[in-house]
FILOTI-449063 format. One record per residue: residue in one letter; x, y, z of N, C-alpha, C, O in turn. Coordinates in pm, whole numbers, padded with zeros to 5 digits, always signed. Atoms other than C-alpha are relative to their C-alpha. Last residue first. Layout:
BEGIN
AXYZXYZXYZXYZ
...
//
This chain:
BEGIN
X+00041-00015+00114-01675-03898-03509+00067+00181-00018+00049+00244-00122
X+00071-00162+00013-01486-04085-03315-00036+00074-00116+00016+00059-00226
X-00075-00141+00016-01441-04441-03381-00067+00105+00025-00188+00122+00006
X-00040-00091+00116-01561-04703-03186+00050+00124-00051+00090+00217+00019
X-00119+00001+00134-01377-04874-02966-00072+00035-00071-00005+00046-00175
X-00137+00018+00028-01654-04924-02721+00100-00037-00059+00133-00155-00062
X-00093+00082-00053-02004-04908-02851+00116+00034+00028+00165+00106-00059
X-00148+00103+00058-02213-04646-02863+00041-00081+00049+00030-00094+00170
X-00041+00072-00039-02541-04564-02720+00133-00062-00069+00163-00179-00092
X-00027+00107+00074-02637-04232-02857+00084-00062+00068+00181-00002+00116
X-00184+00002-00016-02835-04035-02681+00030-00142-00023-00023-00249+00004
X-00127-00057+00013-03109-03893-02837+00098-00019+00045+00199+00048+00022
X-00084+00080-00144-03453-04152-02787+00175+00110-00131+00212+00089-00246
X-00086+00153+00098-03718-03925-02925+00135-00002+00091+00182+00065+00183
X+00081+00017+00110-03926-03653-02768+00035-00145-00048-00030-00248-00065
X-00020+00060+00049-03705-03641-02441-00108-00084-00106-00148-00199-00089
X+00129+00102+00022-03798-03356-02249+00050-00106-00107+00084-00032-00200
X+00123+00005+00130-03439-03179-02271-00079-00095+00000-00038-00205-00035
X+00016+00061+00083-03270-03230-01901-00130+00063-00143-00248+00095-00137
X+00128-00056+00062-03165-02980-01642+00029-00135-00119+00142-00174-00146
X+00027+00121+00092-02911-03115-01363-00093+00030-00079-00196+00011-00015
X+00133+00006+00093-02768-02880-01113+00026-00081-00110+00135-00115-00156
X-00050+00071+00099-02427-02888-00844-00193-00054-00086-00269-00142-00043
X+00082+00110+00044-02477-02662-00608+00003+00001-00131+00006+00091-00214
X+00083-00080+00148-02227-02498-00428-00114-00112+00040-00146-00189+00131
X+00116+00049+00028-02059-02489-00058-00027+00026-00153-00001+00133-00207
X+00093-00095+00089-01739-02331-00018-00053-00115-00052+00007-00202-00116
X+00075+00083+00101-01548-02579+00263-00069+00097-00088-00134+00155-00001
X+00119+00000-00009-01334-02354+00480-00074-00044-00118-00067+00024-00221
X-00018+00132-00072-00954-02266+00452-00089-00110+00055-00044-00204+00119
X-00044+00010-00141-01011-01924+00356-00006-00128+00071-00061-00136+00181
X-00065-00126-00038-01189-02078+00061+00030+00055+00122-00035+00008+00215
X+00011-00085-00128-01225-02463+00011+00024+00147-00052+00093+00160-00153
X-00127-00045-00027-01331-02590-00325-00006+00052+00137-00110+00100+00184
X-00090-00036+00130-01686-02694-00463+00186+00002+00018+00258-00054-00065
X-00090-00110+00023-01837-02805-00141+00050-00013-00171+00066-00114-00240
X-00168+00054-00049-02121-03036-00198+00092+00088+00012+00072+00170-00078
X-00075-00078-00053-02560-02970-00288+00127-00043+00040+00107-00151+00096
X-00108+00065-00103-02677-03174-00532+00041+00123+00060+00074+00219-00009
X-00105-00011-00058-02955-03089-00775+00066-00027+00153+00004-00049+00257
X-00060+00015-00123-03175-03279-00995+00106+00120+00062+00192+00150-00021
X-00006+00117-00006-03393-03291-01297+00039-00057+00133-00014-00152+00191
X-00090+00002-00108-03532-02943-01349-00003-00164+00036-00109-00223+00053
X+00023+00079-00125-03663-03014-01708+00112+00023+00117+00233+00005+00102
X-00047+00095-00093-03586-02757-01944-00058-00096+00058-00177-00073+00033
X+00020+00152+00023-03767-02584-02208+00089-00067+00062+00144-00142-00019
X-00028+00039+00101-03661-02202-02228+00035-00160-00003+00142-00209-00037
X+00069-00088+00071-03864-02043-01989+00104-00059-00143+00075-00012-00253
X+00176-00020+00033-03847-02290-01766-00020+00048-00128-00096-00006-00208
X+00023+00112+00112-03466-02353-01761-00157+00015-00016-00200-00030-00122
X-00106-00027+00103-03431-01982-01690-00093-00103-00069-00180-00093-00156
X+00073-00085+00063-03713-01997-01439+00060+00033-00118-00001+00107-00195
X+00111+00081+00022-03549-02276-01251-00078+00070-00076-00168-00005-00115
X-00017+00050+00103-03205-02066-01269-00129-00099-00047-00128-00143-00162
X-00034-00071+00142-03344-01779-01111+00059-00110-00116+00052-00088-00237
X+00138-00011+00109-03527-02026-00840+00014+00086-00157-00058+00077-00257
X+00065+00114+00075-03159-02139-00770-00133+00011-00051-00168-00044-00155
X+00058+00063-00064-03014-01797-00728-00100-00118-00045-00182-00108-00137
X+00139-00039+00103-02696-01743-00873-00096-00088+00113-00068-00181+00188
X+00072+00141-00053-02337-01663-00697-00138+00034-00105-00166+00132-00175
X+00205-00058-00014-02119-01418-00912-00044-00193+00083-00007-00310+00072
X+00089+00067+00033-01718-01382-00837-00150-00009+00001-00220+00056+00079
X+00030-00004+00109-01537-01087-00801-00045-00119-00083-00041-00119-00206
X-00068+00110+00055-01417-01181-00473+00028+00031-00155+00135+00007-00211
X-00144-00053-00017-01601-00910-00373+00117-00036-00048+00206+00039-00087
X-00090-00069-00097-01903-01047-00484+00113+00066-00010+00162+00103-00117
X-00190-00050-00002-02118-01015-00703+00069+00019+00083+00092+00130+00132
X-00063-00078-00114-02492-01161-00662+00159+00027+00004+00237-00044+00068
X-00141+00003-00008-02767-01264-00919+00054+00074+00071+00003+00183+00096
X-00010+00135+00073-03106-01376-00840+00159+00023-00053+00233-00076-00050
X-00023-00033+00087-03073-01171-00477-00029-00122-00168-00032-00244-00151
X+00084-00166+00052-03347-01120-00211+00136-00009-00117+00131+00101-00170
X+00147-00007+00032-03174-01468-00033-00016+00169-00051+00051+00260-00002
X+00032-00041-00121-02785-01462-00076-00152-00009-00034-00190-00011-00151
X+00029-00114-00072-02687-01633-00362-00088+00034+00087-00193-00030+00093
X+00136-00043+00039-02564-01981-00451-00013+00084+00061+00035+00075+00175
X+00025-00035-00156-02244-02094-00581-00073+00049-00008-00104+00100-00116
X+00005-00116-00003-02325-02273-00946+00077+00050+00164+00097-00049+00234
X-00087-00052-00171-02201-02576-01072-00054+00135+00022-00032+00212-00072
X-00083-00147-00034-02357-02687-01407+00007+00013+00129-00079-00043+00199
X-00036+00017-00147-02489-02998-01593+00101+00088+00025+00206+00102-00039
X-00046-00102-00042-02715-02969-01875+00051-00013+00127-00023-00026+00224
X-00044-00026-00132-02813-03315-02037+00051+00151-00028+00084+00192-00139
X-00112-00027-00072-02999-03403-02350+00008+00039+00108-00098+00062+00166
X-00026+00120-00108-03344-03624-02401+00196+00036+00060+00268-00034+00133
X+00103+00082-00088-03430-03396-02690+00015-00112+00129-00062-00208+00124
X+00102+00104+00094-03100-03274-02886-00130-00049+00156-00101-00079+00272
X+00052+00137-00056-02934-02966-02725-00109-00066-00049-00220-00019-00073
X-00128+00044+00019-02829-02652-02962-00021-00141+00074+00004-00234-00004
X+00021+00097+00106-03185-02477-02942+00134-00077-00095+00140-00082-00218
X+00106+00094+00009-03197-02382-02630-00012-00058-00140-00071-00163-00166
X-00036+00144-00076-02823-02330-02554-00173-00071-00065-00195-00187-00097
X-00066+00065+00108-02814-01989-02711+00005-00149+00001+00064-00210-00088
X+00043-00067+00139-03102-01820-02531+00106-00116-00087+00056-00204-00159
X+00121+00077+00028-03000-02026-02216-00035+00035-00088-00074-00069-00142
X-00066+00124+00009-02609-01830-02227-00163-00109-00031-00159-00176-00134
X-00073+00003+00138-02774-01479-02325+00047-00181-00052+00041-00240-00160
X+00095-00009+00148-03005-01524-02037+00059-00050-00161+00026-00134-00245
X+00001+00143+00122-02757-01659-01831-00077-00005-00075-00098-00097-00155
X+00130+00017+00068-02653-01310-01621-00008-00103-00101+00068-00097-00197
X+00123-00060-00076-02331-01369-01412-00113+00008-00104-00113-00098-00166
X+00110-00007+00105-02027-01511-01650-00131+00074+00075-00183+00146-00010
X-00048-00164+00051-01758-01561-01388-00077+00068-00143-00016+00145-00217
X-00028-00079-00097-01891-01772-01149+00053+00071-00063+00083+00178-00012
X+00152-00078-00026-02118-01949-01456+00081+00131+00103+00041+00247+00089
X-00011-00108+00086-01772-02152-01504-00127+00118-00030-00115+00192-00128
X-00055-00076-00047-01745-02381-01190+00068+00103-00139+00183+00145-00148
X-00056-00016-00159-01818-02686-01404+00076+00130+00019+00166+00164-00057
X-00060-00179-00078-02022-02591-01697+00008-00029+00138-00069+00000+00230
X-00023+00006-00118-02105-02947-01932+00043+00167+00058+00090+00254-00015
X-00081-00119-00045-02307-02991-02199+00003-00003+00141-00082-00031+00226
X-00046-00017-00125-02463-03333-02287+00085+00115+00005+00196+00089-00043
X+00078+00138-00072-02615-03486-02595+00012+00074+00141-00088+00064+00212
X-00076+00042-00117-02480-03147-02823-00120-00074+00088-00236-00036+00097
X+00033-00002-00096-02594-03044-03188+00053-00091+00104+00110-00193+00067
X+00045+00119-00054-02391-02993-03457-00030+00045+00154+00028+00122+00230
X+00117+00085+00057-02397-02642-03598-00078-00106+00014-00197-00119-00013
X+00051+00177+00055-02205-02435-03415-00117-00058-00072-00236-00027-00063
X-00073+00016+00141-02198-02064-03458+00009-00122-00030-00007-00170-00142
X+00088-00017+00095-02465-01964-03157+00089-00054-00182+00033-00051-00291
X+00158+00095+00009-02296-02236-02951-00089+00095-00087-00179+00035-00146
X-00007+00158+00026-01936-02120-02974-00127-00030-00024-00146-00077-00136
X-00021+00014+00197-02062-01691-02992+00037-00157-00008-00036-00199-00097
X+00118-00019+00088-02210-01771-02636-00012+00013-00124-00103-00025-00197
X+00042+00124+00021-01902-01928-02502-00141+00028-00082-00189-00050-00164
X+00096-00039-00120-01665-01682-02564-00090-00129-00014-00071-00219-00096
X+00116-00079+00015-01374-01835-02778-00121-00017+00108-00145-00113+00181
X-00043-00124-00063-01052-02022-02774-00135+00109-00071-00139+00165-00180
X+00009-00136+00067-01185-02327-02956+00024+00064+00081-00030+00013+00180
X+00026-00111-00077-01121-02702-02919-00002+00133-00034+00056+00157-00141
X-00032-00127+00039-01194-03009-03097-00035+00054+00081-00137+00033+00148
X+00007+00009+00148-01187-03385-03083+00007+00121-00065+00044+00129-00182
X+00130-00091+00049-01074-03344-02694+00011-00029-00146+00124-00051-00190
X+00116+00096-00015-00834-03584-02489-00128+00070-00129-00224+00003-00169
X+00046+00083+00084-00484-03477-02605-00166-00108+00013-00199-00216-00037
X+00089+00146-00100-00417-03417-02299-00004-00063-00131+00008-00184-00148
X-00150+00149-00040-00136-03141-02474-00085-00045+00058-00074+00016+00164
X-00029+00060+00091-00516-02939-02632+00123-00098+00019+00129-00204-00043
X+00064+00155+00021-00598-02900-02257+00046-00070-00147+00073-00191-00150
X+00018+00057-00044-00328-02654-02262-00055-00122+00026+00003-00229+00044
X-00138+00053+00058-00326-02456-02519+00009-00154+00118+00006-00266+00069
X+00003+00115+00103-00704-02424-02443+00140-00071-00049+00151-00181-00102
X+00049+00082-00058-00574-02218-02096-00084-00156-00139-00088-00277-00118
X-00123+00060-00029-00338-02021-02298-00094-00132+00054-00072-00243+00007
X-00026+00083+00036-00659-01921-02529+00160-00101+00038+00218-00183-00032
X-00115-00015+00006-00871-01802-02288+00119-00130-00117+00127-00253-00110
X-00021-00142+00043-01206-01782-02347+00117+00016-00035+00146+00068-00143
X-00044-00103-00106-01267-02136-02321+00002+00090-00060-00024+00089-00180
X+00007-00168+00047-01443-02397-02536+00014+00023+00122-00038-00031+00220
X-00038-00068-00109-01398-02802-02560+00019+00136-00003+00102+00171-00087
X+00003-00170+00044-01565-03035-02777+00035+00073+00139-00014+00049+00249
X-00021-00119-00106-01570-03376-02726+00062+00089-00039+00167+00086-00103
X+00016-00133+00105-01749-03661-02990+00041+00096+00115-00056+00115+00188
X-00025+00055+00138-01826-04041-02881+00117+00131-00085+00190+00116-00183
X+00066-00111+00091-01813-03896-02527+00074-00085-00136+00189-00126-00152
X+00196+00018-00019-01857-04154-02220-00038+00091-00149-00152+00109-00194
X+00038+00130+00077-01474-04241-02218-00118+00000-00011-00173-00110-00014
X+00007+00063+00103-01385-03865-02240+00006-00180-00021+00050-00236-00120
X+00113+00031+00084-01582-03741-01943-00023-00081-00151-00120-00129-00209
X+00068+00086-00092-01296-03777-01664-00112-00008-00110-00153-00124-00114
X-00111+00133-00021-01032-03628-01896-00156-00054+00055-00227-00088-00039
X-00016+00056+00082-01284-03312-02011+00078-00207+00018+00053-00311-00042
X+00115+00097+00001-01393-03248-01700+00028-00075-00120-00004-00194-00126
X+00036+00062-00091-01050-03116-01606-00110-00117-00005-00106-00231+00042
X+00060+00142+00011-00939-03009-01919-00020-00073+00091+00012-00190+00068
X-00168+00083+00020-00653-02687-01872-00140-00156-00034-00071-00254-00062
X-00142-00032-00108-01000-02482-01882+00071-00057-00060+00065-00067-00182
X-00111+00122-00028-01278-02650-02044+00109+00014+00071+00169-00071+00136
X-00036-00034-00134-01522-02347-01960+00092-00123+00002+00127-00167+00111
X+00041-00162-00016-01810-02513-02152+00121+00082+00078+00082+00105+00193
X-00061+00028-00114-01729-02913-02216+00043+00157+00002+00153+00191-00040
X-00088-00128-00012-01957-02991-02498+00050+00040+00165-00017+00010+00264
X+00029-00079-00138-02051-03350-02532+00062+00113-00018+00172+00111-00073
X-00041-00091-00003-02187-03535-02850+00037+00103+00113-00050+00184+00144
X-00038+00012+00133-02242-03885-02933+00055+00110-00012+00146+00116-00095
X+00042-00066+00069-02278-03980-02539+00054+00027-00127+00167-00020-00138
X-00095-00093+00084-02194-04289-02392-00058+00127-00080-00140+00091-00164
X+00043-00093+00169-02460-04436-02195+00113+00056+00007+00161+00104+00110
X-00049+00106+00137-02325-04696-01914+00006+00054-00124+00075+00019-00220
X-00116+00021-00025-02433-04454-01608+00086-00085-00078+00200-00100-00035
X-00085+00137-00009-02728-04417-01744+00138+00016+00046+00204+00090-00027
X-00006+00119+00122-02797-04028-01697+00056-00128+00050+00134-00143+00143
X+00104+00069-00023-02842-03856-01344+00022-00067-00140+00011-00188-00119
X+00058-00010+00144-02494-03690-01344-00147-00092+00042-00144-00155+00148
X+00188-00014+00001-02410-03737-01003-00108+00079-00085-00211+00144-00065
X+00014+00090-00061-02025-03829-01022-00174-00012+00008-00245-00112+00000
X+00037+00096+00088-02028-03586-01317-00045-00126+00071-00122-00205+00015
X+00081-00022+00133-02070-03311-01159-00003-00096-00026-00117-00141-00009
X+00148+00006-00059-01869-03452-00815-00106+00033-00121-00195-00051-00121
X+00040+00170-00049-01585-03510-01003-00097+00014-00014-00164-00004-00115
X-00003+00106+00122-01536-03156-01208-00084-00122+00050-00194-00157+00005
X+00107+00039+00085-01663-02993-00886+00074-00033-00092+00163-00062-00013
X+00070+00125+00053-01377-03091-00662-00107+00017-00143-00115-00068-00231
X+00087-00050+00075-01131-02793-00588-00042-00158-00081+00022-00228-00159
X+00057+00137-00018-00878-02899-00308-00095-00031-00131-00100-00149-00164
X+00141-00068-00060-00792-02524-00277-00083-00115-00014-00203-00103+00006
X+00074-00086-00113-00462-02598-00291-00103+00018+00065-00122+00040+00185
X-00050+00087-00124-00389-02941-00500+00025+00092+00107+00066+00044+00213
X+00059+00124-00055-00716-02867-00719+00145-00010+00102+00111-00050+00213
X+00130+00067-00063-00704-02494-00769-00010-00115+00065-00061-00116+00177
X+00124-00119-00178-00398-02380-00681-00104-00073-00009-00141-00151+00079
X-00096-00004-00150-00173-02657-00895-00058+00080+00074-00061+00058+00195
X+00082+00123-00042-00451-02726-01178+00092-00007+00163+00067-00068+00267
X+00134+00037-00045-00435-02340-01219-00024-00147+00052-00113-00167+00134
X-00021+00048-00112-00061-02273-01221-00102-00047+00065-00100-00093+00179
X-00090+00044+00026+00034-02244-01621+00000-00010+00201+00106-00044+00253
X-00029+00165+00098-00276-02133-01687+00088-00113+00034+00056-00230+00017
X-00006+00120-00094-00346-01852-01445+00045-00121-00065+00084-00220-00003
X-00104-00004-00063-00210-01552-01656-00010-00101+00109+00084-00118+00187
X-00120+00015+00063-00416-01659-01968+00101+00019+00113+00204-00045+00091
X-00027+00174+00025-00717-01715-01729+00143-00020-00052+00221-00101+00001
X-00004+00117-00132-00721-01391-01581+00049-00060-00014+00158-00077+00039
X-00121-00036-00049-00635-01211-01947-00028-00103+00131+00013-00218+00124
X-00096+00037+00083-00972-01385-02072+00153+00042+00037+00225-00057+00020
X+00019+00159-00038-01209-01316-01759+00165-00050-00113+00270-00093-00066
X-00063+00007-00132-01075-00909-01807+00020-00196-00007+00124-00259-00022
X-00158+00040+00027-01130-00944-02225+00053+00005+00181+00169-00034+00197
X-00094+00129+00023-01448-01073-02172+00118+00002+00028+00188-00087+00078
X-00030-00069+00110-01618-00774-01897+00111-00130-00068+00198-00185+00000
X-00152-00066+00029-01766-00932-01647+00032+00001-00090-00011-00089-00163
X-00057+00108+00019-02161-00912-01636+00162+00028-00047+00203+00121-00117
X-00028-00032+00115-02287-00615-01439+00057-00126-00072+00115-00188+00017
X-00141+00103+00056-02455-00693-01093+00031+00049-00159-00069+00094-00215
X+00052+00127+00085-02767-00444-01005+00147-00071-00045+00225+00004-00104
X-00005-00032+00167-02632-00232-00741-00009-00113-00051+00033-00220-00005
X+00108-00090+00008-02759-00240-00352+00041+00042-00165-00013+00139-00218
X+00110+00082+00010-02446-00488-00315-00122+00063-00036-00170-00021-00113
X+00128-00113-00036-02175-00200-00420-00140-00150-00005-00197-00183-00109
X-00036-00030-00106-01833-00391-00366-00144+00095+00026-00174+00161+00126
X-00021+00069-00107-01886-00608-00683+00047+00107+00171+00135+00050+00235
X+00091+00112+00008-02051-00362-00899+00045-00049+00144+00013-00003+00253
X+00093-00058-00119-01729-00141-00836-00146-00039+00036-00188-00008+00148
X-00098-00023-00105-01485-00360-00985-00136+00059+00104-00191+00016+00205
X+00067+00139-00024-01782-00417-01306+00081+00003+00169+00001-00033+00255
X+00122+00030-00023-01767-00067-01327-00072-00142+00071-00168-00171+00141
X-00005-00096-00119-01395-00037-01363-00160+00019+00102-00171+00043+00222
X-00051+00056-00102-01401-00292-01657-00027+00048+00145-00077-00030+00227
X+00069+00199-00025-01642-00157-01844+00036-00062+00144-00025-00086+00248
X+00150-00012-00045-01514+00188-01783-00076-00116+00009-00142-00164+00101
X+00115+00107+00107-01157+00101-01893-00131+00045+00099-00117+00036+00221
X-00021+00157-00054-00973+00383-01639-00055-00051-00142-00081+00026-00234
X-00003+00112+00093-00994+00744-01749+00063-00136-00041+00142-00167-00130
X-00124+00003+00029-00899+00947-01457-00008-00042-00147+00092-00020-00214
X+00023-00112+00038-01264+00985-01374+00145+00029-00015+00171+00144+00020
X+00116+00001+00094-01282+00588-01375+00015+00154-00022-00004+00169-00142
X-00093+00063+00112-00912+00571-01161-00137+00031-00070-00109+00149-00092
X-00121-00138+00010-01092+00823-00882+00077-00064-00157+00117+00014-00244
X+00141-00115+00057-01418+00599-00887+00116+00091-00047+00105+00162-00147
X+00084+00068+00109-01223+00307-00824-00051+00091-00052-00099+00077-00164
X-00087-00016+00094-01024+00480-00541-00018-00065-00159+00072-00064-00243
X-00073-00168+00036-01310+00575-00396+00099-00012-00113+00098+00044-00223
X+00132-00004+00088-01471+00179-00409+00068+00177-00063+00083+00220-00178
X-00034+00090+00180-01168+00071-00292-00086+00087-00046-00036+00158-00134
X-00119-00090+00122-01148+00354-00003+00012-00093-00117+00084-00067-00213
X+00077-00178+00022-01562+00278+00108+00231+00026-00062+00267+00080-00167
X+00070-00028+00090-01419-00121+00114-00041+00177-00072-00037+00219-00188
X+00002-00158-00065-01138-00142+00352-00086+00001-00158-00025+00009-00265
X+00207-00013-00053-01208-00546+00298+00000+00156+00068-00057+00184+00174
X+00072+00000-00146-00831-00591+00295-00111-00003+00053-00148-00032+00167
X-00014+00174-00008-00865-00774-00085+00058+00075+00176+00041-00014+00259
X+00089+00129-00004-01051-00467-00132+00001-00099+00056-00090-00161+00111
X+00045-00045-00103-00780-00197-00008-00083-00098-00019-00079-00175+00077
X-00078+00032-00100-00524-00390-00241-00101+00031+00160-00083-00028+00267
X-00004+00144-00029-00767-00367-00556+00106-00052+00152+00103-00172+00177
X+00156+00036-00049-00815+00010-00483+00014-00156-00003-00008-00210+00105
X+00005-00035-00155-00409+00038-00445-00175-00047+00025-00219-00113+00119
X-00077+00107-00079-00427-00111-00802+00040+00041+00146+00112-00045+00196
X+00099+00105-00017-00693+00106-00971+00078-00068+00104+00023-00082+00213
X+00095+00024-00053-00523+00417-00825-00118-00069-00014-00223-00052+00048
X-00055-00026-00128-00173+00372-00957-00185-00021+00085-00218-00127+00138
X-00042+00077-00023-00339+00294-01272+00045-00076+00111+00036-00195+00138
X+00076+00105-00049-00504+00603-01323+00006-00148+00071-00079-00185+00152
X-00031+00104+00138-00228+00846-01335-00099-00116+00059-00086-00173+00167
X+00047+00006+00163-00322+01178-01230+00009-00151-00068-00024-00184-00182
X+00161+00018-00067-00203+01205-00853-00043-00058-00099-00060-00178-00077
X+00093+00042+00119+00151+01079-01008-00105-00012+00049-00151-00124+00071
X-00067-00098+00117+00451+01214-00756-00107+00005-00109-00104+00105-00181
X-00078-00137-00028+00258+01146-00432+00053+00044-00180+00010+00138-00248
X+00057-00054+00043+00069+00861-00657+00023+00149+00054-00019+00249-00003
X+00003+00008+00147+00343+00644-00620-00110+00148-00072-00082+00214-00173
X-00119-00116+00035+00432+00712-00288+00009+00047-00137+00070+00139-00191
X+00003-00106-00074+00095+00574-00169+00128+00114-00060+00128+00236-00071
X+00126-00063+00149+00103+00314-00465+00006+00111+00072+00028+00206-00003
X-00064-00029+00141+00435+00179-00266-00082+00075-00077-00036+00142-00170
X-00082-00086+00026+00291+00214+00065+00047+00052-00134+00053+00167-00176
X+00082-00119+00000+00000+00000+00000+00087+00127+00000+00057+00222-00072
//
C-alpha cells in the first residue's frame, strides 16, 4: 500500500496507480477507499467496463454487471500455467468429479456429442472422455485451451466466448457441461437463449453454481465472483424448455480454509425421441 501511496505522491493523475491500491484496499475489505479509489481511476480514465464491473462487486444495492471478456480472458491466460496446482492441489477444488459423479444419466450411456463449456486446462474433459463419442472443448482463454489441447483428450477445441461457440455451431450437443464456469459469467439469459436450441431432446445440462444470498437472483461479490439464485435458474430452464432434474448440494473448493458450498444442477431436454447415442466401445470418433 505504501508503494502506490508514494506512487501517486509524484503521479495524482495516473489512473493505474489508483486502480491497483483500490484492488489492495478490497482484498483488505477497507471497502468505502476501494470503491473511492475506483471511482478516482474511472474519472482518470480507467476502462469503464471494466472499472464498473470492480465497483458492482463492492456496491451490493447495485444491479450486478456481467464481467467484462477481455478481463475473464487475461485472468485465465495468466493462471494457466498454475491453475490445476492452486485450484485442485490448494484449494482442493472438486466440482469436475462430483458433476459428473451425479450426473443422473445411465451410467453406461456414452454420449455422441458433449460440450465441455469453460474446459480450462481439461479437467472435466479427462474424466468425461470415455462416455463422449465426440468432445468439444471452449474457453475464453486461449493459454488455458493450449493446454488442454497437450491431454490430447478433446476432438476439438476453440478459444472463444461461449455464447458466440454455440450460436456458430452447428452440430448439436447430448450433454453440456459448466463446471465452476457461470462464477464468472453472471446473467444466463444470453447463455439459455443460445443453448436452447443446440441440445437434442433427451440431452443433459450440468452446471455448478455458488448460490446467492436470499433477495438476490444474481450476486457479485467481492471476490469478483457471481453466486446465482436457484429459483433464477429454474425460471431460466423454464422459460426455455428444461426439465429441473436434480440438484446436489457439496463443497466446490475450500476458501479461507473452509469448505465453499455450491450446487451442483441437472436440467434435461424432455425427451421426444430416444437422443443419446449408445455407442459401442472402440468405436471411432466422429
Amino acid at each position: 500500500m505504501q508503494a502506490f501511496d508514494q506512487a501517486l505522491v509524484h503521479a495524482p493523475n495516473l489512473a493505474e496507480a489508483w486502480s491497483q491500491r483500490a484492488h489492495a484496499q478490497r482484498d483488505m475489505g477497507q471497502t468505502a477507499a476501494a470503491i473511492a479509489g475506483y471511482q478516482q481511476a474511472l474519472a482518470l480514465g480507467a476502462d469503464p467496463e471494466l472499472h464498473r464491473y470492480y465497483l458492482a462487486a463492492l456496491s451490493p444495492d447495485q444491479p450486478a454487471v456481467n464481467a467484462p471478456a477481455a478481463y475473464v480472458e487475461k485472468l485465465f491466460d495468466q493462471y494457466a500455467d498454475d491453475f490445476e496446482a492452486h485450484l485442485v492441489g490448494q484449494l482442493g477444488y472438486q466440482g469436475h468429479s462430483v458433476l459428473l459423479q451425479h450426473l443422473p444419466a445411465d451410467p453406461t450411456a456414452r454420449f455422441e456429442r458433449v460440450w465441455d463449456l469453460g474446459c480450462g486446462t481439461g479437467l472435466c474433459g479427462t474424466l468425461i472422455r470415455p462416455r463422449a463419442q465426440h468432445l468439444s472443448g471452449v474457453d475464453l482463454s486461449s493459454v488455458m485451451v493450449a493446454k488442454a489441447r497437450a491431454l490430447g483428450v478433446y476432438d476439438s477445441l476453440h478459444a472463444q466466448e461461449l455464447v458466440a461457440f454455440m450460436q456458430q455451431t452447428t452440430e448439436p450437443a447430448d450433454l453440456v457441461l459448466a463446471a465452476d464456469v457461470f462464477i464468472y459469467v453472471g446473467w444466463l439469459e444470453a447463455v439459455f437463449e443460445a443453448l436452447s436450441s443446440r441440445v437434442r431432446s433427451g440431452g443433459w445440462l450440468a452446471l455448478t453454481v455458488e448460490e446467492a444470498d436470499p433477495g438476490f437472483e444474481v450476486q457479485l461479490h467481492s471476490s469478483l465472483r457471481y453466486a446465482h439464485a436457484l429459483p433464477y435458474l429454474q425460471k431460466l430452464a423454464a422459460e426455455h424448455g428444461w426439465q429441473w432434474a436434480k440438484v446436489h448440494r457439496a463443497p466446490l473448493r475450500l476458501d479461507q480454509a473452509q469448505p465453499l458450498m455450491g450446487a451442483y444442477v441437472y436440467l434435461q431436454k424432455p425427451d421426444n425421441a430416444e437422443s443419446l447415442v449408445m455407442a459401442q466401445p472402440g468405436e471411432p470418433r466422429s
